[in-house]
C-alpha positions, -999 to 999 in steps of 0.1 A, spaced: 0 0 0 12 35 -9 23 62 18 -11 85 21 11 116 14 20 101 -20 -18 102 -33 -25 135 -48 -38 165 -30 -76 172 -43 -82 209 -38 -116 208 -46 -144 190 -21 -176 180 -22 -195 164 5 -193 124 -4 -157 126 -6 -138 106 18 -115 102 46 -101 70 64 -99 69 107 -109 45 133 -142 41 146 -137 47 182 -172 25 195 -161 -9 173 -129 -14 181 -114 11 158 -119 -7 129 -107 14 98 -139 34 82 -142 57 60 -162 91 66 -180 116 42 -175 149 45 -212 155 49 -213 135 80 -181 149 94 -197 182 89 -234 168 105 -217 156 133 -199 192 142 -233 210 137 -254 189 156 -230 182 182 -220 218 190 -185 216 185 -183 249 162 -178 278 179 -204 307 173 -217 341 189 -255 323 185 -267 302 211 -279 264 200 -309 252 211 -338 224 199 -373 230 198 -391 202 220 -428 200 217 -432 191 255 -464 173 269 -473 163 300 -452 133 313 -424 143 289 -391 149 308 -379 184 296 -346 181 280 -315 201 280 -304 221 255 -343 227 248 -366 254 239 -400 240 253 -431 262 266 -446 257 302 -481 245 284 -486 208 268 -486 202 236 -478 235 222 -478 216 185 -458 239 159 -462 277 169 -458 303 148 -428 329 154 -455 353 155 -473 343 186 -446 337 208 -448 359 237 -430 334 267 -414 301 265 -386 282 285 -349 277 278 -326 256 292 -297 271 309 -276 250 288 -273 250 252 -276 223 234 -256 189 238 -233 214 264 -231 210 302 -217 250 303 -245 272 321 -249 302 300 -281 315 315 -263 349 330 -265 360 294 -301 356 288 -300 392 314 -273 409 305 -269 416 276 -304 403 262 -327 419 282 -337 451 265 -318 442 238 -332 427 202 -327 390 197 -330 369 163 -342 330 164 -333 312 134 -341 276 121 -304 264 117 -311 247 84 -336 273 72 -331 305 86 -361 319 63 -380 303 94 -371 331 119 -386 352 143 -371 392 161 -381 393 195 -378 425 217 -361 406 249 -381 418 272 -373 393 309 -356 359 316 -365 344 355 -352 310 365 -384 286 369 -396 281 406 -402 247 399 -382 237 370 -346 253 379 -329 245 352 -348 266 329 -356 301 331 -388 314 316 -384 344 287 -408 367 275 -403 387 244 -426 409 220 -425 400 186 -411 427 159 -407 403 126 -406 375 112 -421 343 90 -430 305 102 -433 276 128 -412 263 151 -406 226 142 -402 201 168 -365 187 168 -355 211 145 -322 231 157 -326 269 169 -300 301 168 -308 322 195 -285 357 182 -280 391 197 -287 416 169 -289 451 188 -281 455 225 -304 474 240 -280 494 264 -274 512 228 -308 524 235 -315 560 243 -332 576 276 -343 556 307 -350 518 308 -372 500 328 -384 464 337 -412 443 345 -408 408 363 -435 381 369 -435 360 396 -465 334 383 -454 308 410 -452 316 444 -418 317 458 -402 336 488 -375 356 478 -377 366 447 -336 369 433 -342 390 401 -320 399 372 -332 430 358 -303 439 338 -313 478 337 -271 483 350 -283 505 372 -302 506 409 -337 512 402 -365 521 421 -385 490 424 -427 484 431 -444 453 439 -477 440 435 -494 404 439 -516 389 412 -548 408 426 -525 439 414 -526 451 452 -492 471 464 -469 444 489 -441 456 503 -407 435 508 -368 438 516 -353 450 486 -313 445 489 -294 450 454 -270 426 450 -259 445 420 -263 470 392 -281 444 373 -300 416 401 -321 425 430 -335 399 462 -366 404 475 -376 392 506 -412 388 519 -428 373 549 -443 339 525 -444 331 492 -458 355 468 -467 360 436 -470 389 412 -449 416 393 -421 439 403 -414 473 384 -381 489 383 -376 520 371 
């Protein structure tokens, strides 16, 4: 057998060509490998670095286990949503097929901020979100729950299909003061909020009747707040 640098060099490639290695799970038996699947492999797996978060749409239902690396909504069988009438769902701390926690961005910078979500293998299925709050679940803690305000966009979520979640404009670009709304939909005592305003707001509290409640407000920083009550409570907080 010749020496593999003998064999000409092929400066042109298309995706069935192939390579020889070992495959690591039989023994390393000598395969070959496409450059298609090489190339599948590195998308699917995460193991290209990006500035987009990657994500996969699951279409929870009840009894499902929520997986990591997901985009899901709270509700059952949320089907194929259109771009167009999302206004919350949940995200995974993690991205996808990643064990790195990357929810500390979905505050700052996101909040405020404008944020693209793109099919990965059709980004003409996209949606522009205003970014509007991210809160870690009360009862499912390693997702946080996102609402945004749609701007633009065109199609469905697909389930299993493969998500970009992209900064486009940061919204401390954005002129005059910013403020924030958090909702606290299940009842938890404190509330540890990241408002991402970079700044120490003033901050108002009501419960889900829309009745003023007071609590301890101690900032932790420019950018997260804890609120402390005497029980659980549900409801919004305003900072300004």
């Amino acid at each position: 057998m010749s020496k593999i640098s003998s064999y000409p060099i092929q400066s042109i490639i298309v995706g069935t060509d192939k390579v020889i290695g070992s495959d690591a799970i039989n023994d390393m038996a000598t395969k070959n490998f496409t450059f298609d699947d090489i190339a599948i492999f590195l998308n699917t797996n995460n193991k290209i670095e990006s500035n987009a978060l990657r994500y996969q749409y699951q279409n929870w239902n009840t009894g499902d286990v929520r997986r990591s690396g997901t985009i899901s909504f709270a509700n059952s069988g949320a089907g194929t949503p259109a771009f167009s009438s999302l206004t919350t769902f949940m995200l995974s701390k993690f991205m996808l097929k990643s064990n790195i926690d990357v929810s500390s961005y979905y505050s700052v910078p996101l909040i405020s901020s404008v944020v693209l979500i793109s099919q990965t293998d059709d980004p003409s299925n996209f949606g522009v979100y205003d970014w509007n709050s991210a809160a870690q679940d009360g009862v499912e803690t390693d997702f946080f729950d996102i609402g945004v305000t749609f701007k633009a966009g065109a199609g469905n979520l697909q389930n299993d299909k493969d998500y970009f979640i992209s900064l486009l404009t940061y919204g401390g670009a954005v002129s005059g003061d910013k403020n924030y709304v958090f909702s606290q939909n299940v009842a938890a005592n404190p509330w540890v909020i990241n408002h991402g305003l970079n700044k120490y707001p003033s901050v108002s509290v009501v419960n889900s009747a829309l009745e003023t409640v007071y609590g301890d407000v101690e900032y932790d920083s420019l950018n997260q707040v804890t609120i402390t009550f005497n029980g659980p409570q549900t409801g919004k907080a305003f900072f300004n």
